[in-house]
Structure formats: C-alpha cells, structure tokens
DSSP file (Angstrom, degrees, kcal/mol; ACC not computed):
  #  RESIDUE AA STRUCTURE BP1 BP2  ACC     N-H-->O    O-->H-N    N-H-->O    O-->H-N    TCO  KAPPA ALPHA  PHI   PSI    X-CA   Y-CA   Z-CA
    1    1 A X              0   0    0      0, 0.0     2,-0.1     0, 0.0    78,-0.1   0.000 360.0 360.0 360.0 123.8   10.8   -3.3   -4.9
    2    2 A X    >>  -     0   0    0      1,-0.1     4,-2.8     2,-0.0     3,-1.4  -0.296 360.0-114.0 -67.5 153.3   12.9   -3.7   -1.8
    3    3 A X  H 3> S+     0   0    0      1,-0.3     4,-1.2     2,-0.2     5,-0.2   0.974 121.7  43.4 -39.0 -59.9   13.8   -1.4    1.0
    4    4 A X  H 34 S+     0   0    0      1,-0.2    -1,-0.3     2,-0.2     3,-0.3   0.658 106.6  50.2 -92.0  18.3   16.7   -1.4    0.0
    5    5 A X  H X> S+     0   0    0     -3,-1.4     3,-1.9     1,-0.2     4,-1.5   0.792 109.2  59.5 -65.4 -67.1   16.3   -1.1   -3.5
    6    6 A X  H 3< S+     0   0    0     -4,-2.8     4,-0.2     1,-0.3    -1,-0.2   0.332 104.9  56.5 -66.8   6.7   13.8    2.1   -2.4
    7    7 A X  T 3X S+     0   0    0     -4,-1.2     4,-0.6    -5,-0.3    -1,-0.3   0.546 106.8  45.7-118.4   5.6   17.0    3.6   -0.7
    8    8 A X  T <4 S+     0   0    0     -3,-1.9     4,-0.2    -5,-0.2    -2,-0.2   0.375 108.4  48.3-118.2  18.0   19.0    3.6   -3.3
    9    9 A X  T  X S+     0   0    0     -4,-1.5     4,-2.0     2,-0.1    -3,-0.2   0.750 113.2  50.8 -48.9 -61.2   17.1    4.8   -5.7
   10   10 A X  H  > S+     0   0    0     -4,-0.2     4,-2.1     1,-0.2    -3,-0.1   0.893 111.5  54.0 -45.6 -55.2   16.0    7.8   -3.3
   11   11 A X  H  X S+     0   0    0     -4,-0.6     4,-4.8     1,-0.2     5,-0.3   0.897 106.8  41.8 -20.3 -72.2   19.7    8.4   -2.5
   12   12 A X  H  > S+     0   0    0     -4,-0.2     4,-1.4     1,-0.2     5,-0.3   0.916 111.3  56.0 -79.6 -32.3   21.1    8.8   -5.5
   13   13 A X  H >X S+     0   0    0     -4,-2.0     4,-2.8     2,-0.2     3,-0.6   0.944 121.1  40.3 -67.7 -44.2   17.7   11.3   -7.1
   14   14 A X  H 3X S+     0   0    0     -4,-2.1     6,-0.7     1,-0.3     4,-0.7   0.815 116.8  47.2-104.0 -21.2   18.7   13.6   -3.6
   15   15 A X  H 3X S+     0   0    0     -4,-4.8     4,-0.8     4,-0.2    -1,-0.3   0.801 127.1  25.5 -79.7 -21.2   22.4   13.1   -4.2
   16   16 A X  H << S+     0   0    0     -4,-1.4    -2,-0.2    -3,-0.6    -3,-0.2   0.883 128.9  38.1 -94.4 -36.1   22.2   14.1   -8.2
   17   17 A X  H  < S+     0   0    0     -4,-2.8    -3,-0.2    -5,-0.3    -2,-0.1   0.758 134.4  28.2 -93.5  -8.7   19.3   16.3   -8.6
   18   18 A X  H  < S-     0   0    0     -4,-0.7    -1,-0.2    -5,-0.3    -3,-0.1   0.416  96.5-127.9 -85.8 -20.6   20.2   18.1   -4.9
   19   19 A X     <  +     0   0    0     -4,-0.8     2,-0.4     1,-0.2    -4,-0.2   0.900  42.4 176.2  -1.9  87.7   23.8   17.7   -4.7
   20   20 A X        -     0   0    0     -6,-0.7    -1,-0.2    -9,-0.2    -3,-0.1  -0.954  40.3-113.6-123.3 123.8   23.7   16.2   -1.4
   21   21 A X        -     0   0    0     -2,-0.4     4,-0.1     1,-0.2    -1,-0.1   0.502  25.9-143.8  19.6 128.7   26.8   14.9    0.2
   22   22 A X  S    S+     0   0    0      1,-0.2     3,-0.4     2,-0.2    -1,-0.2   0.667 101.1  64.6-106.2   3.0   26.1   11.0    0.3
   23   23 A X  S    S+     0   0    0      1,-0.2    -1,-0.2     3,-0.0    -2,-0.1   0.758  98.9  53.6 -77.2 -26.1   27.8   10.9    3.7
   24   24 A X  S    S+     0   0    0      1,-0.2     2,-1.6    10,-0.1    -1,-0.2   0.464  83.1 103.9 -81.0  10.3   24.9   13.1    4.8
   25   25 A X        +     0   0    0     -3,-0.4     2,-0.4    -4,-0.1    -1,-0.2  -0.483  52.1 145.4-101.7  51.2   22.4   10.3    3.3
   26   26 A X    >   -     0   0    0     -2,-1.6     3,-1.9     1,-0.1    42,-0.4  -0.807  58.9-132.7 -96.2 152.2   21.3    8.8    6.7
   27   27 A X  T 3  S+     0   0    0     -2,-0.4    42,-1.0     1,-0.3    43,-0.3   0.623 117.7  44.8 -79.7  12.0   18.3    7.4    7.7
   28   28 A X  T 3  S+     0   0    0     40,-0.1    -1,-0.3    39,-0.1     2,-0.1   0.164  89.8 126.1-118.6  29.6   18.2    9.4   11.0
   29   29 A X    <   -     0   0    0     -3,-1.9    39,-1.3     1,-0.1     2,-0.4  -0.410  68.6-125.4 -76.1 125.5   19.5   12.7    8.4
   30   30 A X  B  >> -A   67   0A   0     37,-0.2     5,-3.8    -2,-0.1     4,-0.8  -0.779  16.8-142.3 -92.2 146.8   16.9   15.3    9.3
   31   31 A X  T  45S+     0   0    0     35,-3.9     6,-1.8    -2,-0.4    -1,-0.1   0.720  97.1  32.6 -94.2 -12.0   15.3   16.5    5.8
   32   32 A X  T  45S+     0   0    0     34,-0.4    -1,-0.1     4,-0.2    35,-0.1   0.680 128.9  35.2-101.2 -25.7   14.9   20.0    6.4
   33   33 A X  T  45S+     0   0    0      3,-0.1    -2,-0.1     2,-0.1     5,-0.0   0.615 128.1  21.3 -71.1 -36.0   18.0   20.5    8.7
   34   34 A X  T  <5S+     0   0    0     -4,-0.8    -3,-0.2     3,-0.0   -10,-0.1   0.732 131.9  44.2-116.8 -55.3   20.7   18.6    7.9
   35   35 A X  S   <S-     0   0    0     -5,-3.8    -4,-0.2     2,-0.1    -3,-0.2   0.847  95.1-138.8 -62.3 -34.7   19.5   18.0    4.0
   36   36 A X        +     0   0    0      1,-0.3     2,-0.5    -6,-0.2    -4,-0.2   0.660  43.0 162.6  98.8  10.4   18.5   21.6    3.7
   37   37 A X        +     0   0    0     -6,-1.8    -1,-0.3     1,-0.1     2,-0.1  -0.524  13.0 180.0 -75.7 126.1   15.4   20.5    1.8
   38   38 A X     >  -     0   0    0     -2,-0.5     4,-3.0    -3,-0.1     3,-0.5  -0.399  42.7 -71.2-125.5-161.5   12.9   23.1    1.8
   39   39 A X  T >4 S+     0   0    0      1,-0.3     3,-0.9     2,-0.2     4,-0.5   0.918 126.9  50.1 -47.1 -68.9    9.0   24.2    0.4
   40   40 A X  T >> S+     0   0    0      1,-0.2     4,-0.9     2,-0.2     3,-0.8   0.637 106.4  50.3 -35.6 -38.4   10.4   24.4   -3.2
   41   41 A X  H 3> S+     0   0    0     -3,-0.5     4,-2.6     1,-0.2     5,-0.4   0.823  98.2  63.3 -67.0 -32.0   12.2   21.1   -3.4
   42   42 A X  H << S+     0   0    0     -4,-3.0     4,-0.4    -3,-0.9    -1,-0.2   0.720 102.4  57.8 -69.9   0.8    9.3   19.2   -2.2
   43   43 A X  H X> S+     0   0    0     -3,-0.8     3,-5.8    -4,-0.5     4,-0.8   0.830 111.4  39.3 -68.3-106.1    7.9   20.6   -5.6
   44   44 A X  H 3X S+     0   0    0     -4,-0.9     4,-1.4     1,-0.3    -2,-0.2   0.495 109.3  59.3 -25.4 -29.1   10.4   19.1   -7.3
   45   45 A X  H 3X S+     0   0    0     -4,-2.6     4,-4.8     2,-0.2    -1,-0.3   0.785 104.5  56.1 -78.4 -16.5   10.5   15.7   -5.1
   46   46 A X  H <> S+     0   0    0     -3,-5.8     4,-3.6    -5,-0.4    -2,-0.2   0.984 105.0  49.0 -66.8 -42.0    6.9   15.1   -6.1
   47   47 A X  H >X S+     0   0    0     -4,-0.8     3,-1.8     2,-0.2     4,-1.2   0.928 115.3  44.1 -41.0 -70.8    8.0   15.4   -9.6
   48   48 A X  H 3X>S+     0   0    0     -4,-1.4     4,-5.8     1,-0.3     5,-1.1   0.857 113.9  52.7 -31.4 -66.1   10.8   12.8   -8.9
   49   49 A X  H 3X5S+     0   0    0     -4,-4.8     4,-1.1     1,-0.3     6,-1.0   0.847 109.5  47.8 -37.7 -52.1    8.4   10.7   -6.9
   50   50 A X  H <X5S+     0   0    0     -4,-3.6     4,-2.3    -3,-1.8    -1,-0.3   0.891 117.0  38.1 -52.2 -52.4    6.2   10.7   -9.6
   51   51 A X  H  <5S+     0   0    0     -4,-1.2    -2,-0.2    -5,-0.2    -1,-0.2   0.888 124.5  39.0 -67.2 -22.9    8.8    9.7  -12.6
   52   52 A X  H  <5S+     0   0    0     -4,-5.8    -1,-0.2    -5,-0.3    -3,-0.2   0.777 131.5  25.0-108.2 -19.8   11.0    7.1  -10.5
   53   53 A X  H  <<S-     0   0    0     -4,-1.1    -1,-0.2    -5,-1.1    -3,-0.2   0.604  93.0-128.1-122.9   3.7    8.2    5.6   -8.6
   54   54 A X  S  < S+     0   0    0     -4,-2.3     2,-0.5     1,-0.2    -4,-0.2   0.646  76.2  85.6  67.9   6.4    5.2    6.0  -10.6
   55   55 A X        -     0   0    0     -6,-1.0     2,-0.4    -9,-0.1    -2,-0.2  -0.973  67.4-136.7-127.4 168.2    2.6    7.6   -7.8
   56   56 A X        -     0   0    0     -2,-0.5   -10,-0.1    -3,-0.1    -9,-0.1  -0.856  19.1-160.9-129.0 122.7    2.4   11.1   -7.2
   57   57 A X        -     0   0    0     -2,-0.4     2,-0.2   -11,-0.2    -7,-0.1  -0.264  29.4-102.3 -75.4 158.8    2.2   11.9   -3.2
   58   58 A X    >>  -     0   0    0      1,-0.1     4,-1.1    -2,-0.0     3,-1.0  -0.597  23.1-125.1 -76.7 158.9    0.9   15.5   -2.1
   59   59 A X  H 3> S+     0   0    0      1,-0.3     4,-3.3     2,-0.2     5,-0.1   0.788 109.8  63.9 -86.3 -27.0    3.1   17.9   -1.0
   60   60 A X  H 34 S+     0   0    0      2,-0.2    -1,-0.3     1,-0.2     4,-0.1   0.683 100.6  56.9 -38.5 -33.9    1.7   18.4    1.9
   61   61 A X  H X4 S+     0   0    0     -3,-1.0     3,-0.5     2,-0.2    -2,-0.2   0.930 103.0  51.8 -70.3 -70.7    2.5   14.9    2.7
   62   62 A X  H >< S+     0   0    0     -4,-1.1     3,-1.3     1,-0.3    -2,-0.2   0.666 100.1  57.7 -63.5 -40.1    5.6   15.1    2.3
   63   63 A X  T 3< S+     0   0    0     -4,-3.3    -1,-0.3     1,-0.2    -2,-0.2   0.358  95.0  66.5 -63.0  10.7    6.3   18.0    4.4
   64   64 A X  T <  S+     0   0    0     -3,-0.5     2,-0.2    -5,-0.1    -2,-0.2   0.559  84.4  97.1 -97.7 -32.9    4.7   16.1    7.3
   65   65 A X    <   +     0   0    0     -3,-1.3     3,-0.1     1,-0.2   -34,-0.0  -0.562  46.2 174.2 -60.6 125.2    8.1   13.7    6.7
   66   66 A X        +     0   0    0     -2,-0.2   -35,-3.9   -35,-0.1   -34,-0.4   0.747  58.3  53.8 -91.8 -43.4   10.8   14.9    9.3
   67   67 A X  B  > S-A   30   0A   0    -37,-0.2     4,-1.5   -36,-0.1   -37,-0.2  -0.418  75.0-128.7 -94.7 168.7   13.4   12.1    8.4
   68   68 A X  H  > S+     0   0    0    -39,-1.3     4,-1.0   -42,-0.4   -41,-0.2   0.755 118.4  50.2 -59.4 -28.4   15.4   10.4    5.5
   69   69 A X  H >> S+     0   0    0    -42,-1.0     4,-2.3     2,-0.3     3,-1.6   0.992 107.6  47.4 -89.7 -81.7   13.6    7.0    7.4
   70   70 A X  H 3> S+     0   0    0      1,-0.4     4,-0.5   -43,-0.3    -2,-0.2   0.823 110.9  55.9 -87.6 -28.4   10.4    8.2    7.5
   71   71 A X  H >< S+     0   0    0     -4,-1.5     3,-0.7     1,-0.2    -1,-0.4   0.919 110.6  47.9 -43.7 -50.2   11.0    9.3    3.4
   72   72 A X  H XX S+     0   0    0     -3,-1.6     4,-3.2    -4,-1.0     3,-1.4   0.835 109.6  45.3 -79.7 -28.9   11.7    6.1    2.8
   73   73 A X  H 3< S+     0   0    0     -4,-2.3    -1,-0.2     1,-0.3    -2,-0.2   0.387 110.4  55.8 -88.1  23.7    8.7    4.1    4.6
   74   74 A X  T << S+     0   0    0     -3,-0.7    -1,-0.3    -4,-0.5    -2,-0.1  -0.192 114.6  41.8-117.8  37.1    6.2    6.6    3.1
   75   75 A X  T X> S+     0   0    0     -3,-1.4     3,-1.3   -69,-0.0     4,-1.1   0.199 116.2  50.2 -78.5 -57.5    7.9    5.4   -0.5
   76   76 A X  T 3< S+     0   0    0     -4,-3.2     3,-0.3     1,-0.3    -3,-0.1   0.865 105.8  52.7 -65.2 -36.5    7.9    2.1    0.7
   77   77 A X  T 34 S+     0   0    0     -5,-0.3    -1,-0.3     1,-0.2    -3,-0.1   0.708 117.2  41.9 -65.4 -22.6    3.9    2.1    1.9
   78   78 A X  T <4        0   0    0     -3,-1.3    -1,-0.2     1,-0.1    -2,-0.2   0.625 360.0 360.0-124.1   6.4    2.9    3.2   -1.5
   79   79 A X     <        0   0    0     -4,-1.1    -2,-0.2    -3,-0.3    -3,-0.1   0.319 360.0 360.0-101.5 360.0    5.2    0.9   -4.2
C-alpha cells in the first residue's frame, strides 16, 4: 500500500466515522486540537485500524501520535 493510498484511506474513516471537515485533513492538523480527537475515539480508531488495515496498534500508541503525519507514518511502518 502506498503513502498515499494510506492517506486516503485514513481520511475518509476520520472524515465519515468522525465527521471531520476534509479541509481540516492536513498532515501538519494537530489530532487532539484541531481534529478534536480524544481518549474515546482512540478506542474506536483501534477498531478502524484493525478492520481497514488488518493490525491492531495499542492505544496507548496511538496517543503518543500528536499529528495527522505522524498517524500516517505509524500506519505506514506497520502495513
């Protein structure tokens, strides 16, 4: 799978299952600030993670992520 392949996949799960904005869908988009993503959703992204991409990361992990960038090259490091 390609980057960008993995960025529009990611996109479109945060724009449908999140309704977020897809002008806010940048890679320098802060994920807890600007996306508004919080503890509970990273529940829910693992799921995602799990269906769309076949691993399932910790959540822990994932809170560790500050950007939409750094979301996608911790997707990219494990497909």
């Amino acid at each position: 799978m390609t980057r960008n392949e993995i960025i529009e996949k990611v996109n479109g799960l945060l724009e449908e299952e999140f309704e977020i904005a897809p002008e806010l869908l940048t890679p320098e988009a802060s994920l807890k600030q600007d996306l508004e993503i919080d503890s509970l959703d990273f529940v829910d992204i693992v799921v995602l993670i799990d269906s769309e991409f076949g691993f399932k990361p910790q959540t822990e992990e994932l809170k560790k992520m500050k950007t939409l960038n750094d979301f996608y090259d911790f997707i990219a490091a494990h497909v």
